[in-house]
C-alpha positions as CSV (number, residue, x, y, z in Angstrom):
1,X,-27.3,13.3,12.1
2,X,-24.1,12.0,11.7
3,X,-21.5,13.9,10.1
4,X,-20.9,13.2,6.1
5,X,-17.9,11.3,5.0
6,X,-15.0,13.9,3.6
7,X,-14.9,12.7,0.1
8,X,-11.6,12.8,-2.5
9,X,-11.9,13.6,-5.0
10,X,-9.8,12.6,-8.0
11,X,-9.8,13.3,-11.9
12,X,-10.0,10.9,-14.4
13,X,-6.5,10.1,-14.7
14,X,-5.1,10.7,-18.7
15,X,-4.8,7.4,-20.6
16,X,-1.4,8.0,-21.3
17,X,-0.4,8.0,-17.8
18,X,-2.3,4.9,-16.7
19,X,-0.8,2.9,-19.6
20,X,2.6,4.1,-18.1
21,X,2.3,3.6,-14.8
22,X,0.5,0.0,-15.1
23,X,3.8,-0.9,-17.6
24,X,6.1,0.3,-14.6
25,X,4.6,-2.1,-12.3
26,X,4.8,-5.0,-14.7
27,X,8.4,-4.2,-14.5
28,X,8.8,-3.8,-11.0
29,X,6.5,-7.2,-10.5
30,X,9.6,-8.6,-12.8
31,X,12.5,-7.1,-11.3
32,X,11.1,-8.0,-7.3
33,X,8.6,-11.4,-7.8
34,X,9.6,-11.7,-4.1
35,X,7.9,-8.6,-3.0
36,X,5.6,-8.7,0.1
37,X,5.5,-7.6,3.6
38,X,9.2,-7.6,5.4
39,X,7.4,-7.2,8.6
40,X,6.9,-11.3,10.3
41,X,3.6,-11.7,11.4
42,X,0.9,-14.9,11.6
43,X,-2.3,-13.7,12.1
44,X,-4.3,-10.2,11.9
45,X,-3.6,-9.1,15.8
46,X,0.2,-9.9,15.0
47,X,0.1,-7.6,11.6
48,X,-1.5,-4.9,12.9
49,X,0.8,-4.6,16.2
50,X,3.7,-5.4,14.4
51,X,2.7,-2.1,11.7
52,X,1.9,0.3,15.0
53,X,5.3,-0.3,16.4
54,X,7.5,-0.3,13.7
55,X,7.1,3.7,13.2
56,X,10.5,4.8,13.8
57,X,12.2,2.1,13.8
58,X,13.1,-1.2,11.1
59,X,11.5,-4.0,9.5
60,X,14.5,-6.2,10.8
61,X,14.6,-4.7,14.8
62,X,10.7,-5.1,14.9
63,X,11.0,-8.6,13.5
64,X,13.8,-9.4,16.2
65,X,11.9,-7.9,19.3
66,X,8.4,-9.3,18.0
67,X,9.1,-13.1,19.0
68,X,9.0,-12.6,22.3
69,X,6.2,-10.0,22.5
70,X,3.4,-12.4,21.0
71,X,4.9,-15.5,23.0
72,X,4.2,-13.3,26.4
73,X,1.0,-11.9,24.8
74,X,-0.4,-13.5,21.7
75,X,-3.5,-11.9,21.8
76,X,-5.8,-8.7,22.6
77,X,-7.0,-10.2,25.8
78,X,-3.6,-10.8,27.2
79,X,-2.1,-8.2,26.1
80,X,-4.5,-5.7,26.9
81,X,-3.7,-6.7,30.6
82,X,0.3,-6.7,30.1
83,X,2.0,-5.1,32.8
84,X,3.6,-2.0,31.4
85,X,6.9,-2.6,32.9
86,X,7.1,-5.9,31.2
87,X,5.8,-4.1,27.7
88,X,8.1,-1.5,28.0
89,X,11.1,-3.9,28.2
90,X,10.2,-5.8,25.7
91,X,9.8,-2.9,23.2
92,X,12.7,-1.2,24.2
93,X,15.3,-2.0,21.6
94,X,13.0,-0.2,19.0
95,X,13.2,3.3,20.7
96,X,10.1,5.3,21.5
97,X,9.0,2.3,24.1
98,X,6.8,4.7,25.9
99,X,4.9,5.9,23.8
100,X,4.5,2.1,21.7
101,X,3.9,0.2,24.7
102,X,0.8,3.3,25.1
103,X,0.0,2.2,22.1
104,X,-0.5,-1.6,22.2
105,X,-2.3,-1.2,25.8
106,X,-4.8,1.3,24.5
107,X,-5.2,-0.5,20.7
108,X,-5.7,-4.1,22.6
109,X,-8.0,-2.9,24.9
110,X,-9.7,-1.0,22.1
111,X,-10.3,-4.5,20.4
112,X,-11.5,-6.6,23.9
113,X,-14.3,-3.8,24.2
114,X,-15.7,-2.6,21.0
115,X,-14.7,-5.9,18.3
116,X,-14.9,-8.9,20.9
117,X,-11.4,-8.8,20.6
118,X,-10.8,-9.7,17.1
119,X,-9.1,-7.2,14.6
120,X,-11.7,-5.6,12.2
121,X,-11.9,-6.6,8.8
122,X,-13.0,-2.5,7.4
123,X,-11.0,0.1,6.9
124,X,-13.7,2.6,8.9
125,X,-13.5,-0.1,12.0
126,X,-9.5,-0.4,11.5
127,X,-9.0,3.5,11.9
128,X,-11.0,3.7,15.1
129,X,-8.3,2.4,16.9
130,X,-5.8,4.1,19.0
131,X,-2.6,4.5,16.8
132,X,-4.4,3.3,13.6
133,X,-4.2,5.3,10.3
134,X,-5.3,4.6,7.1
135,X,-1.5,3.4,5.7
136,X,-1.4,0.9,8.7
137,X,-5.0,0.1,8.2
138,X,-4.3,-0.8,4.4
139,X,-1.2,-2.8,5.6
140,X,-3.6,-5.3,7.8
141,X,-6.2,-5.0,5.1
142,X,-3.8,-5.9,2.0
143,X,-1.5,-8.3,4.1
144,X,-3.9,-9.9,6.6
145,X,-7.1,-9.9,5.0
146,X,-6.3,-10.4,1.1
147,X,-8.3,-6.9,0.4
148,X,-7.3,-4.3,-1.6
149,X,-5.4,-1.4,0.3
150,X,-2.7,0.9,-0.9
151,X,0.1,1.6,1.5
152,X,1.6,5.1,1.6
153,X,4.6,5.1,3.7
154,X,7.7,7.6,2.4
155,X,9.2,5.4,0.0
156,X,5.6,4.5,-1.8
157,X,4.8,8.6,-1.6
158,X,8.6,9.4,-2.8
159,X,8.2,7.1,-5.8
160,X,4.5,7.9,-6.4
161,X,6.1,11.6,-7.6
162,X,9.2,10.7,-8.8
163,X,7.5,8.7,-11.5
164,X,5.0,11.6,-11.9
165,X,1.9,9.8,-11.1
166,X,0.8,12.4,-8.7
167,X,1.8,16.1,-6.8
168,X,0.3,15.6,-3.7
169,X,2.2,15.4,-0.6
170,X,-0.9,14.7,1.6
171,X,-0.7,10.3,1.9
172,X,-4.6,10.0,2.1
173,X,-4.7,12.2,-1.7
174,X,-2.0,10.2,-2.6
175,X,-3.4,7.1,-1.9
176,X,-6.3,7.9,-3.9
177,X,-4.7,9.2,-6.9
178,X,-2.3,6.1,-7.4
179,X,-5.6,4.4,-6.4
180,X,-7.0,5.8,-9.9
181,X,-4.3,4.3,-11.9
182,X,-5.2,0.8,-11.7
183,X,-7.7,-1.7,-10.8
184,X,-8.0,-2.3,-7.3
185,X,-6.9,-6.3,-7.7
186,X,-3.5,-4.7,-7.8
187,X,-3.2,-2.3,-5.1
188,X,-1.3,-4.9,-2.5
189,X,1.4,-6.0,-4.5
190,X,1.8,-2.5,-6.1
191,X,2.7,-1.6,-2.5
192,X,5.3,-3.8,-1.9
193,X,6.9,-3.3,-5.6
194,X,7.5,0.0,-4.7
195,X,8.4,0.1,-1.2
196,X,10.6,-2.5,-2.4
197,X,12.0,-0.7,-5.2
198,X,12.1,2.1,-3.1
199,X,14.4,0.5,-0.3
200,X,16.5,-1.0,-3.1
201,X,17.3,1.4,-6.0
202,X,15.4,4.4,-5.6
203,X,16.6,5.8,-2.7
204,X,15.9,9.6,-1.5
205,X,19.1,11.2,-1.5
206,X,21.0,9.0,-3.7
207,X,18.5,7.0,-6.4
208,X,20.5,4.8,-8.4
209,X,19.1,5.5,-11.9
210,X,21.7,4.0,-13.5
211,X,21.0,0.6,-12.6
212,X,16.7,1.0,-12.3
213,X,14.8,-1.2,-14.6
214,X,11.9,1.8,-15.2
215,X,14.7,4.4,-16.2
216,X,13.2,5.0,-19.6
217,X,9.9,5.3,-18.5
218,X,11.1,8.0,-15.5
219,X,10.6,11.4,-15.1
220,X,12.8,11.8,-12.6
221,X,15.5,10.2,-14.0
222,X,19.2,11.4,-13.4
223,X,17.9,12.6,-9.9
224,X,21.0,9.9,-9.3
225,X,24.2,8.6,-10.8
226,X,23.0,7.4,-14.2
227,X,26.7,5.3,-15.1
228,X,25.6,1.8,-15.0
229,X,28.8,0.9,-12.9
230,X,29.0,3.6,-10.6
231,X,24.7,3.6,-9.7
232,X,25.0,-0.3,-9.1
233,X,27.2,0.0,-6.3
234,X,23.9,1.7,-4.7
235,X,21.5,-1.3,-5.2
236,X,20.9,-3.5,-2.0
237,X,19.3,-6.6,-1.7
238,X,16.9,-5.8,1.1
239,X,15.9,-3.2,2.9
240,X,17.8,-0.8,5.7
241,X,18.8,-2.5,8.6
């Protein structure tokens, strides 16, 4: 018999803290309406590879080095059969080439023999990969697919306590007690708003409380300057570099 599914599980979350987490979204939905994906990608193969190999590294290197990836290999089937050499060069200005260009060989060739080389549209299928956890899975889900998927990378986790929604440090408990907190219809975008939020304002040394539009409805506020003038020289309009 196969073995059972480890299942998570998660208290009914109090009222009060669902009402104030749902307004803080609403608020972040206001204060980012531009909020999605900063990774560039067309199609599900491109999401998924562009998600493995930006571990480590930025949005903004991945989306610079990606052009030229997908025009010499645009999908599974090619490159599942790309030279190393060549993969390795082209991957080199994110750092860890090695062990990424391992990872797109193995993870295309992973698609050509067990999904006819198209990318999965489940979250069990996704993490079968090589390279493919559940945070990059939700990305393709969420991103690629239009299906709801909660993406817990450090700035989602960070926020997820700061604003007391949950304890846990572990991303798969984190992801399903955030999950708990609202309707799955809104798990996407509540992604981006606060990996956004997190790249812009909240930062993790240096949060800039003064000038964050959820400040009243923060624990954690005054983890960062709270003068208006002084936190606002902390806000950026994008993420790091």
């Amino acid at each position: 018999m196969p073995p059972k599914k480890k299942v998570v599980e998660i208290p009914k979350p109090d009222t009060s803290l669902v009402r104030r987490a749902r307004k803080i979204d609403r608020i972040l939905a206001e204060t980012y309406p531009d909020a999605r994906a900063e990774l560039d990608f067309t199609n599900a193969f491109e999401c998924l590879v562009v998600t493995v190999i930006s571990a480590q590294t930025t949005d903004r290197r991945v989306n610079a080095a990606s052009p030229a990836l997908f025009a010499a290999y645009p999908t599974p089937v090619a490159m599942a059969a790309a030279p190393r050499e060549h993969m390795e060069q082209l991957l080199g200005p994110l750092g860890f080439f090695r062990q990424k260009s391992d990872s797109l060989l193995k993870l295309s060739q992973a698609l050509v023999d067990d999904f006819d080389g198209e990318v999965p549209s489940r979250l069990d299928d996704l993490v079968t990969l090589p390279g493919v956890g559940r945070k990059t899975a939700n990305v393709v889900l969420g991103n690629a697919y239009g299906l709801p998927g909660i993406t817990v990378d450090t700035h989602f986790g960070r926020l997820a306590r700061r604003f007391g929604w949950t304890e846990e440090t572990d991303p798969v408990k984190v992801e399903h007690a955030v999950g708990a907190l609202f309707p799955k219809r809104d798990w996407t975008m509540l992604s981006h708003h606060l990996i956004w939020h997190g790249r812009r304002r909240c930062h993790a040394k240096k949060p800039a409380c003064g000038a964050c539009p959820v400040a009243k409805l923060c624990p954690a506020f005054g983890a960062g300057p709270t003068d208006p003038i002084e936190a606002e020289k902390l806000v950026t309009t994008q993420g790091p570099a």
